[in-house]
Each structure stands twice: as C-alpha cells, then as structure tokens.
Biopython code that builds the backbone (N, CA, C, O; Angstrom):
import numpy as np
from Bio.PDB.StructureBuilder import StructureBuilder

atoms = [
    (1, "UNK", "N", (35.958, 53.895, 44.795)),
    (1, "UNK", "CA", (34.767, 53.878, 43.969)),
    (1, "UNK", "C", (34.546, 55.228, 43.294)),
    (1, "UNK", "O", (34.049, 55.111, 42.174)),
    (2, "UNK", "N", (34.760, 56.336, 43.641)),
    (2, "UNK", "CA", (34.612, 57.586, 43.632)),
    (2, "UNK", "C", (35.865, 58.063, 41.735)),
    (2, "UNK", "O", (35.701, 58.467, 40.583)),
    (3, "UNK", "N", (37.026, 57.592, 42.721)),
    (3, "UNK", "CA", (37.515, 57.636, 41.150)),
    (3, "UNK", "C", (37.040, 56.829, 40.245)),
    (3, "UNK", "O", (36.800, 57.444, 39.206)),
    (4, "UNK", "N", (36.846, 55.930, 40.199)),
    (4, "UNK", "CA", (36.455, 55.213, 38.957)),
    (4, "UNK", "C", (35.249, 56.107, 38.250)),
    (4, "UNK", "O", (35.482, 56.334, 37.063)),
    (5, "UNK", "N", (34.215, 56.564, 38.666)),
    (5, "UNK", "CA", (33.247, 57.175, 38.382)),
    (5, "UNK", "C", (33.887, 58.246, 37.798)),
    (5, "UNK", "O", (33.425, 58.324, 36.660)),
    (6, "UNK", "N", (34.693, 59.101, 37.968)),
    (6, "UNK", "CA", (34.982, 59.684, 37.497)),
    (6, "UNK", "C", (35.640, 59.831, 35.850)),
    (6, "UNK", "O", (35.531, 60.521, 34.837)),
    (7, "UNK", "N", (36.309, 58.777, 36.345)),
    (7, "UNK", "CA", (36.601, 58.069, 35.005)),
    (7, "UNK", "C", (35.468, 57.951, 33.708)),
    (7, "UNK", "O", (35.473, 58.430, 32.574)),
    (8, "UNK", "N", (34.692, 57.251, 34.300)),
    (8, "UNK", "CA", (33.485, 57.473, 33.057)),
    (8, "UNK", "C", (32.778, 58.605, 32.582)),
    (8, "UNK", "O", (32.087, 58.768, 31.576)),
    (9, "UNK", "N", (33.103, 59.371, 33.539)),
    (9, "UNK", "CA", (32.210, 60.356, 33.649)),
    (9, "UNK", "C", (33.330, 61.572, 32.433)),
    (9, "UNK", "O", (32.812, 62.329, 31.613)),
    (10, "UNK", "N", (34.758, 61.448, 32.637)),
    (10, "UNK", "CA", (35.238, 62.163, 31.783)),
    (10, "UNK", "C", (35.384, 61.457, 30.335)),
    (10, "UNK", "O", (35.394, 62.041, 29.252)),
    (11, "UNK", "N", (35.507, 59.897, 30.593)),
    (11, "UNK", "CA", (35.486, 59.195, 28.781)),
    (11, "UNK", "C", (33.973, 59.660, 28.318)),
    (11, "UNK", "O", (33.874, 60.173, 27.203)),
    (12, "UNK", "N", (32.979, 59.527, 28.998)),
    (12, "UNK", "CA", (31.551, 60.236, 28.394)),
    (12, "UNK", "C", (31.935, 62.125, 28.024)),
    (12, "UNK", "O", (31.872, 62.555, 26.872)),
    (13, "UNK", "N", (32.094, 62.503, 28.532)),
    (13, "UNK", "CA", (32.223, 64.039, 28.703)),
    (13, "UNK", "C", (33.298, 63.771, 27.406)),
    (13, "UNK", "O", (32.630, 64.233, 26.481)),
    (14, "UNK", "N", (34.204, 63.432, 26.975)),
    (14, "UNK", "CA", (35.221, 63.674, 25.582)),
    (14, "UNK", "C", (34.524, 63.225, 24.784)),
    (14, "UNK", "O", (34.515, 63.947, 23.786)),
    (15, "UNK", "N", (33.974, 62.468, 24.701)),
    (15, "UNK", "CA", (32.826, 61.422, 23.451)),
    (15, "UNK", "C", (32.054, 62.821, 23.076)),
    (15, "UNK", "O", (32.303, 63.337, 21.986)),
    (16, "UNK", "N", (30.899, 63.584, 24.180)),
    (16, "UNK", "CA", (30.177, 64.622, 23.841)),
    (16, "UNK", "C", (30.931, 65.423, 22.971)),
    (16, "UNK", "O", (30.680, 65.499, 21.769)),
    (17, "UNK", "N", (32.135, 66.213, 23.704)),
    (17, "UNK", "CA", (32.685, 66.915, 22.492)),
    (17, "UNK", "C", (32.586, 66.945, 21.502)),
    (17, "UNK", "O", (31.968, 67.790, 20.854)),
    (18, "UNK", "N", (33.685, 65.221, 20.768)),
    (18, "UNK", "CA", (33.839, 64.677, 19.856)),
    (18, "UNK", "C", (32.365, 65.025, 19.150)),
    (18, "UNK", "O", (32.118, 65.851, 18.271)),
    (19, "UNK", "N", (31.593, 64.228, 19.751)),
    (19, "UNK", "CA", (29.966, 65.059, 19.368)),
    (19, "UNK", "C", (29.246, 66.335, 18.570)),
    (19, "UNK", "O", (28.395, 66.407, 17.683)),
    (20, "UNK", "N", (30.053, 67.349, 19.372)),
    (20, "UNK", "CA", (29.425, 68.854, 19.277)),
    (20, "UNK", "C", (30.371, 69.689, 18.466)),
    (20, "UNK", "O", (30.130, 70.831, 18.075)),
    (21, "UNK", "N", (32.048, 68.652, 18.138)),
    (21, "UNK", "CA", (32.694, 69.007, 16.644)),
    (21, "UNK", "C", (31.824, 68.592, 15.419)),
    (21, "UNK", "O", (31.653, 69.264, 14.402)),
    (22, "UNK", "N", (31.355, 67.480, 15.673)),
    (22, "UNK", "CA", (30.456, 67.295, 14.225)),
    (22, "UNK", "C", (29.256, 67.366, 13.774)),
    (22, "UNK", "O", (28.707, 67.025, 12.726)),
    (23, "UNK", "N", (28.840, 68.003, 15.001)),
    (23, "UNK", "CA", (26.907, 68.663, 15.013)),
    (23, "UNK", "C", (27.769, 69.933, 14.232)),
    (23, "UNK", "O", (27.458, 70.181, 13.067)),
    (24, "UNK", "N", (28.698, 70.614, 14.797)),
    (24, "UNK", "CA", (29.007, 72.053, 14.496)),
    (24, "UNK", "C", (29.146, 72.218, 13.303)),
    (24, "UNK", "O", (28.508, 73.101, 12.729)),
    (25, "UNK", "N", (30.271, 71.168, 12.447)),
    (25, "UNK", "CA", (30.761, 71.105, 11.408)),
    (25, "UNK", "C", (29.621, 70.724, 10.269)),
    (25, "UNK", "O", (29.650, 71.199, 9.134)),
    (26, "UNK", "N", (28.904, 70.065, 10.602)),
    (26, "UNK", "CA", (27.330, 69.351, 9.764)),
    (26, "UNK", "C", (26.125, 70.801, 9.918)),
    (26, "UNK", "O", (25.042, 71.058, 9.393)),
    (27, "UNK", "N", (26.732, 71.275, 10.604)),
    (27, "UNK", "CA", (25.477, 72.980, 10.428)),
    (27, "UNK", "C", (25.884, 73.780, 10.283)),
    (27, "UNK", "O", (25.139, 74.759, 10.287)),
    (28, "UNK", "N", (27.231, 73.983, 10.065)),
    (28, "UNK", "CA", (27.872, 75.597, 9.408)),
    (28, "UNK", "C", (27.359, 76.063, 8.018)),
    (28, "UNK", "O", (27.168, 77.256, 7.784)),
    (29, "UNK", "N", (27.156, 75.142, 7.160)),
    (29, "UNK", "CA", (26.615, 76.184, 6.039)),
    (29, "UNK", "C", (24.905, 76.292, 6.206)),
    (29, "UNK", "O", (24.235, 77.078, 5.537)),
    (30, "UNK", "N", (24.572, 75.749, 6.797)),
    (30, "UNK", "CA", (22.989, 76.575, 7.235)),
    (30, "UNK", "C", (23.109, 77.891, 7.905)),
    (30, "UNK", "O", (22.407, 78.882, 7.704)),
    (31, "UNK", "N", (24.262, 77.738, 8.867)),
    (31, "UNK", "CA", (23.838, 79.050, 9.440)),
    (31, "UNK", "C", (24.388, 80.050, 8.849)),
    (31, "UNK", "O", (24.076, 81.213, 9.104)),
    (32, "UNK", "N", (25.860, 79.486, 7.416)),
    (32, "UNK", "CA", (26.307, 80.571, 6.846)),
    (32, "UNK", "C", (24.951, 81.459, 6.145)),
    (32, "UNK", "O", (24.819, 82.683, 6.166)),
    (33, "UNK", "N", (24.038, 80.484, 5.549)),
    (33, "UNK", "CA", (22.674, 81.052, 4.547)),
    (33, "UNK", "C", (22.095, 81.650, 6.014)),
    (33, "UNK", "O", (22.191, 82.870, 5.879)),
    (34, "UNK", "N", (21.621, 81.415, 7.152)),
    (34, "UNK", "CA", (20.784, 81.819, 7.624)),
    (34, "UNK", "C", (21.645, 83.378, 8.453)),
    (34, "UNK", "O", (20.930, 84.141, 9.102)),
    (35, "UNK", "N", (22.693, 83.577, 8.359)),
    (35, "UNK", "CA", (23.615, 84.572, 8.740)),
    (35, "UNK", "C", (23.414, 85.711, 7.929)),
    (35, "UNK", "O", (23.317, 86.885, 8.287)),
    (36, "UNK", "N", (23.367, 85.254, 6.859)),
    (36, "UNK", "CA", (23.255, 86.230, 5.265)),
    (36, "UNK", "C", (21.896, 86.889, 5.258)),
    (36, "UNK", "O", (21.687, 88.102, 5.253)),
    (37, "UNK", "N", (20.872, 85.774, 5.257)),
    (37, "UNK", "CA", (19.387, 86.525, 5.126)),
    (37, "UNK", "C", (19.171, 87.267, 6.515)),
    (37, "UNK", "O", (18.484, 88.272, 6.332)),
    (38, "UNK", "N", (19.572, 87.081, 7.976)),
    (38, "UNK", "CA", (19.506, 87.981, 8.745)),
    (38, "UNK", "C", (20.363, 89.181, 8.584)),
    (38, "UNK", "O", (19.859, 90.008, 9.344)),
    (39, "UNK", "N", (21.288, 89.666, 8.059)),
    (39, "UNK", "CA", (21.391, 90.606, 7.276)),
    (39, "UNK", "C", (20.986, 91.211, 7.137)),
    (39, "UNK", "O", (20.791, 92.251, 7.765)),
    (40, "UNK", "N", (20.445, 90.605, 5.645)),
    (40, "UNK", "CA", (19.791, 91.506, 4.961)),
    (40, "UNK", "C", (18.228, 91.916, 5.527)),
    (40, "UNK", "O", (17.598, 92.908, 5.160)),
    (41, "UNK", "N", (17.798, 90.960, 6.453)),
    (41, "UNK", "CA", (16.997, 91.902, 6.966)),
    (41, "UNK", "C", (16.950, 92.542, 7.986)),
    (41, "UNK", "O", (15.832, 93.001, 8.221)),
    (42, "UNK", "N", (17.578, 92.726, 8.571)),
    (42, "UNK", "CA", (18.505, 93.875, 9.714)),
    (42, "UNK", "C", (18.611, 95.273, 9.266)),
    (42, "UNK", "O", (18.113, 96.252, 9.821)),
    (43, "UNK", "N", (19.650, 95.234, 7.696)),
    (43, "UNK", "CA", (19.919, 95.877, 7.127)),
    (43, "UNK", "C", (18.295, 97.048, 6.228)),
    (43, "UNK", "O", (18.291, 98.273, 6.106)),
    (44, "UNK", "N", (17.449, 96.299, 5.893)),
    (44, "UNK", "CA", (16.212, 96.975, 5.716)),
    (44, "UNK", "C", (15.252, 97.499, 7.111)),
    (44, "UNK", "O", (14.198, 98.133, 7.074)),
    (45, "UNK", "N", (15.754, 97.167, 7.921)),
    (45, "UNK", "CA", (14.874, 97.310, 9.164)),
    (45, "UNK", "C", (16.051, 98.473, 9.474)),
    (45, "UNK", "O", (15.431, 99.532, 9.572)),
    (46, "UNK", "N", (17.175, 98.668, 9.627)),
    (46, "UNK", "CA", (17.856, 100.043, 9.808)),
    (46, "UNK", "C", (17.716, 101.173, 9.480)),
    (46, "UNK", "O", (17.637, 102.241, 10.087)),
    (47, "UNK", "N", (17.669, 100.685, 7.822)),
    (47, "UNK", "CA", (17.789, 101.553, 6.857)),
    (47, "UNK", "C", (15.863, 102.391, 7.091)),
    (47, "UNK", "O", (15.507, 103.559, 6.937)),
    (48, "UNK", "N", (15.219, 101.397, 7.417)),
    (48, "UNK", "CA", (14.007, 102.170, 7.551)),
    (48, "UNK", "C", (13.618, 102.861, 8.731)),
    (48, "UNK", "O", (12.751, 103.723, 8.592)),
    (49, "UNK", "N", (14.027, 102.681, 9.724)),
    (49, "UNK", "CA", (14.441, 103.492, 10.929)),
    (49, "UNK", "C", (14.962, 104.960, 11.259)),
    (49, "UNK", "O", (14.664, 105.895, 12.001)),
    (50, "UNK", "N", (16.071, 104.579, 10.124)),
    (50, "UNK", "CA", (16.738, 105.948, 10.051)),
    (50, "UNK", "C", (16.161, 107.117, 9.428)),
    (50, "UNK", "O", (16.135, 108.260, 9.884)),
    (51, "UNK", "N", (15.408, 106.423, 7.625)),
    (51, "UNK", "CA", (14.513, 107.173, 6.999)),
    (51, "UNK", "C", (13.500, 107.361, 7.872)),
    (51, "UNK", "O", (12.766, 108.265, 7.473)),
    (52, "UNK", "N", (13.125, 106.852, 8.973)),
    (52, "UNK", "CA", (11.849, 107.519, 9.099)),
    (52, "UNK", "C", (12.061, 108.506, 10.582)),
    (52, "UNK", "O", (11.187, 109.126, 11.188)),
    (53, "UNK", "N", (13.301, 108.412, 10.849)),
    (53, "UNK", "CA", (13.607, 109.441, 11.849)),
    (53, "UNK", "C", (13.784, 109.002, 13.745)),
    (53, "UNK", "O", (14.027, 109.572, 14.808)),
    (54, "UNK", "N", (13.461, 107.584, 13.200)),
    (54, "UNK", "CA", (13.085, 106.746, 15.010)),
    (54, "UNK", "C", (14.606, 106.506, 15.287)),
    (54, "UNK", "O", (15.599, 106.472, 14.560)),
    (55, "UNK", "N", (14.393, 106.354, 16.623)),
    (55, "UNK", "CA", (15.699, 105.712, 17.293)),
    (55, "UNK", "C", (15.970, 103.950, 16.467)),
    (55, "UNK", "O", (15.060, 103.451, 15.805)),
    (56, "UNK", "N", (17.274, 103.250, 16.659)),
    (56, "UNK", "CA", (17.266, 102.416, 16.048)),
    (56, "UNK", "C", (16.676, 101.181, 17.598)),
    (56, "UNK", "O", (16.919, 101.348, 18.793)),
    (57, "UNK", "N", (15.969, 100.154, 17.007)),
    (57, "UNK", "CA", (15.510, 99.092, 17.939)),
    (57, "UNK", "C", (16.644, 98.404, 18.444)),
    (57, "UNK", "O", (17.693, 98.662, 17.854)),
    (58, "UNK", "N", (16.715, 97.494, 19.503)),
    (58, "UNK", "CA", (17.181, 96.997, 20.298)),
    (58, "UNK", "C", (17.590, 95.553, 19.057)),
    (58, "UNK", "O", (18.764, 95.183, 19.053)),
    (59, "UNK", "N", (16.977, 95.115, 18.464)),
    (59, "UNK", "CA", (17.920, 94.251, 17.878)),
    (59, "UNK", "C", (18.273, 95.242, 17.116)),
    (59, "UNK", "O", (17.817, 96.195, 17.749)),
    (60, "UNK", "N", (18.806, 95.701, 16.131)),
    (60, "UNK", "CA", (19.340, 96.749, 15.205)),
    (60, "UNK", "C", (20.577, 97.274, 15.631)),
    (60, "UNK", "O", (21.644, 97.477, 15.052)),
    (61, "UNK", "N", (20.184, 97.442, 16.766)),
    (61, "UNK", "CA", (21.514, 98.162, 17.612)),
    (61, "UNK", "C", (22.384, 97.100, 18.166)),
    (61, "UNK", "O", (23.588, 97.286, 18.346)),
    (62, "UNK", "N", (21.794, 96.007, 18.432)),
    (62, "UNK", "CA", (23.038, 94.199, 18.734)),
    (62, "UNK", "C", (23.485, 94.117, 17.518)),
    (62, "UNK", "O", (24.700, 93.919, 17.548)),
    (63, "UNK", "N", (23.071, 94.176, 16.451)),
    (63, "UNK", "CA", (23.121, 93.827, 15.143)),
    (63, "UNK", "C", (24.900, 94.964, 14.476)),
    (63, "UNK", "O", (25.993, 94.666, 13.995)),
    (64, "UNK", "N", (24.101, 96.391, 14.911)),
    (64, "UNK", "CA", (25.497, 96.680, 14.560)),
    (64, "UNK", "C", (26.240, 96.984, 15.678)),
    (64, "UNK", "O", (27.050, 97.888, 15.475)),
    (65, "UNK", "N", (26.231, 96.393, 17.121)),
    (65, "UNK", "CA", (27.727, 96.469, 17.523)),
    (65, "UNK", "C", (27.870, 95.189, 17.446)),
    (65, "UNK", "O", (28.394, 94.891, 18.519)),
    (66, "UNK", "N", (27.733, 94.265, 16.853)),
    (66, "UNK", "CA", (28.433, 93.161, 16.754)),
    (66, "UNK", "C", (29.106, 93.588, 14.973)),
    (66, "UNK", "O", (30.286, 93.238, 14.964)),
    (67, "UNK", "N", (28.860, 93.961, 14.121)),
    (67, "UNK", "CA", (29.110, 94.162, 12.981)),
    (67, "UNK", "C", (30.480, 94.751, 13.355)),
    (67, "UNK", "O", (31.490, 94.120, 13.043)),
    (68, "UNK", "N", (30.586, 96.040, 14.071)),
    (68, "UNK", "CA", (31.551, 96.842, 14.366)),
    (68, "UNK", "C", (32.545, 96.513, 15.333)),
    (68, "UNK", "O", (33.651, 97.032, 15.479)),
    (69, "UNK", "N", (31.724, 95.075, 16.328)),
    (69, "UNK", "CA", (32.829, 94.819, 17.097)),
    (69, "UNK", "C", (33.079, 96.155, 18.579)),
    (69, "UNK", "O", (34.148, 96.369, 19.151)),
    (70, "UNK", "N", (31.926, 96.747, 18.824)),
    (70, "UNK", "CA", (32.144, 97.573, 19.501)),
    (70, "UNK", "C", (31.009, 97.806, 20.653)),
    (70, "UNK", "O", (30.326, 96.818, 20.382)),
    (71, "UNK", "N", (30.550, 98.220, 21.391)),
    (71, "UNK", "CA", (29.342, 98.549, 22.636)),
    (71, "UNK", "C", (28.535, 99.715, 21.474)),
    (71, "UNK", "O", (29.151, 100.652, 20.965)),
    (72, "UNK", "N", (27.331, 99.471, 21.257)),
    (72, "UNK", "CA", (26.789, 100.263, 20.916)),
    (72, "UNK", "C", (26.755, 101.760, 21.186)),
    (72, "UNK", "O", (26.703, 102.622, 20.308)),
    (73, "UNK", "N", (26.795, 102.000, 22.663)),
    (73, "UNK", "CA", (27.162, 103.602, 23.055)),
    (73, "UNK", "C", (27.951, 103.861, 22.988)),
    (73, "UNK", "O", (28.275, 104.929, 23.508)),
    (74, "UNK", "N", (29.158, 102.839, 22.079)),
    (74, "UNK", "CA", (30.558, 103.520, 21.797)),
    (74, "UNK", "C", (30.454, 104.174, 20.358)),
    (74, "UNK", "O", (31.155, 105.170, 20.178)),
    (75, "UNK", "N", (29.778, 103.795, 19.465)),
    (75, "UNK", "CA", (29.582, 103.745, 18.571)),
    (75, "UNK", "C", (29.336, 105.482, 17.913)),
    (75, "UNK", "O", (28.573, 106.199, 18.561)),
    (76, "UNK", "N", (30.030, 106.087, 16.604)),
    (76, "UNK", "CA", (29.786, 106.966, 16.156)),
    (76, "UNK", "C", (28.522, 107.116, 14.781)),
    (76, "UNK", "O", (28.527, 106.040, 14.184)),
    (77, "UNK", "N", (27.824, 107.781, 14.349)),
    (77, "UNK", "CA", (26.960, 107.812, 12.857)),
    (77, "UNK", "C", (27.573, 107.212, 12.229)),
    (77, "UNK", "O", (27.106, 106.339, 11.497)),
    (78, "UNK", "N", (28.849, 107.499, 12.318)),
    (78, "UNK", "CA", (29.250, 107.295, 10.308)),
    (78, "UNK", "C", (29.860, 105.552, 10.951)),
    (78, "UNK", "O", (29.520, 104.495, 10.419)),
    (79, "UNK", "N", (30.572, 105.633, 11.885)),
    (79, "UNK", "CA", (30.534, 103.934, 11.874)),
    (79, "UNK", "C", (28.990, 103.427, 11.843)),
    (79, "UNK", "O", (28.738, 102.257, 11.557)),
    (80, "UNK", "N", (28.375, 103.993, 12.029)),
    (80, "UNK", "CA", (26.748, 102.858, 12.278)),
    (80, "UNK", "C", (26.246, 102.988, 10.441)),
    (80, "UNK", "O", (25.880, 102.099, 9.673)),
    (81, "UNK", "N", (26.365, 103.961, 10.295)),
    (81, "UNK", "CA", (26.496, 103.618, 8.231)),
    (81, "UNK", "C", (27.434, 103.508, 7.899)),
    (81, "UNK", "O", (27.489, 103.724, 6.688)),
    (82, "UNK", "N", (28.499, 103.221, 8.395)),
    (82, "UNK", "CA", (29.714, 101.932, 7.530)),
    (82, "UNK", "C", (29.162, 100.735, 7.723)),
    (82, "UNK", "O", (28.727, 100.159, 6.726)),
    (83, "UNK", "N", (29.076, 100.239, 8.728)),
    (83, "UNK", "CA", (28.466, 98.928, 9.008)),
    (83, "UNK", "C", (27.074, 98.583, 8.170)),
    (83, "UNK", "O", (26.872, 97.430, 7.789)),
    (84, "UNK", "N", (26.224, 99.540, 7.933)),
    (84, "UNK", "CA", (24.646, 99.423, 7.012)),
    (84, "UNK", "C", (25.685, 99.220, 5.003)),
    (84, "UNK", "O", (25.020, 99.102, 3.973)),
]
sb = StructureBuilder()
sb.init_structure("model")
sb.init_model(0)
sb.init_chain("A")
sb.init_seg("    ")
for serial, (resi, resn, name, xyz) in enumerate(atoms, 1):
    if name == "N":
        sb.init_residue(resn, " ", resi, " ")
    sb.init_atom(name, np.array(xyz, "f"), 0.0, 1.0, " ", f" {name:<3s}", serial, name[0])
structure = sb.get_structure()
C-alpha cells in the first residue's frame, strides 16, 4: 500500500513542476519591467546616500553585492560606483 502512494504522490509532485515551468515562463517579463524600475530606484537612493555623506542602507548594499556578484565587505569604492 505504501508504494503505491508513493506513486501518486510523485505523478502529482511532476505535474507541480510542469506547473511552476509555466507560472515562471507567463511572469518573466513582469519581473523583467519590475527588475528595471527597482533599479532605478536603488540607483537614486545610492546615489543620494553617498551625496549626502551616510553609510549606504542595508537594501543598497544587497542591491550592489548582488550587482557585483560579490559579499558586500568584499567590496571596493570604485567597484560600488561601477556597479551605480
């Protein structure tokens, strides 16, 4: 009895997948637009940070080590304005 259950339990579990390929594929260009405008406002929230002399915030700083691909305390100036 035990296997059989199992059985369904993995034809359900591949169906989901199948599923969460075409939720994924049906919302990629929303999040391409919604990728872009977080950006750009990241990018004004940095840029005003820096002008005004503060440390950069905790999203700002996820923002560019993911840009750079790197741990934020790895991170040098001039990479953190390459990435801006």
């Amino acid at each position: 009895m035990a296997r059989g259950q199992h059985r369904y339990r993995h034809r359900r579990l591949e169906g989901e997948k199948k599923n969460r390929a075409v939720v994924k594929a049906y919302n990629a260009p929303s999040t391409v637009k919604e990728t872009a405008r977080r950006d750009v406002r990241v990018k004004a929230l940095i840029k005003a940070q820096l002008a005004a002399g503060k440390p950069l915030s905790a999203t700002a700083q996820s923002w560019v080590a993911r840009q750079v691909g790197r741990p934020f305390t790895k991170l040098t100036a001039e990479q953190i304005a390459k990435a801006i």
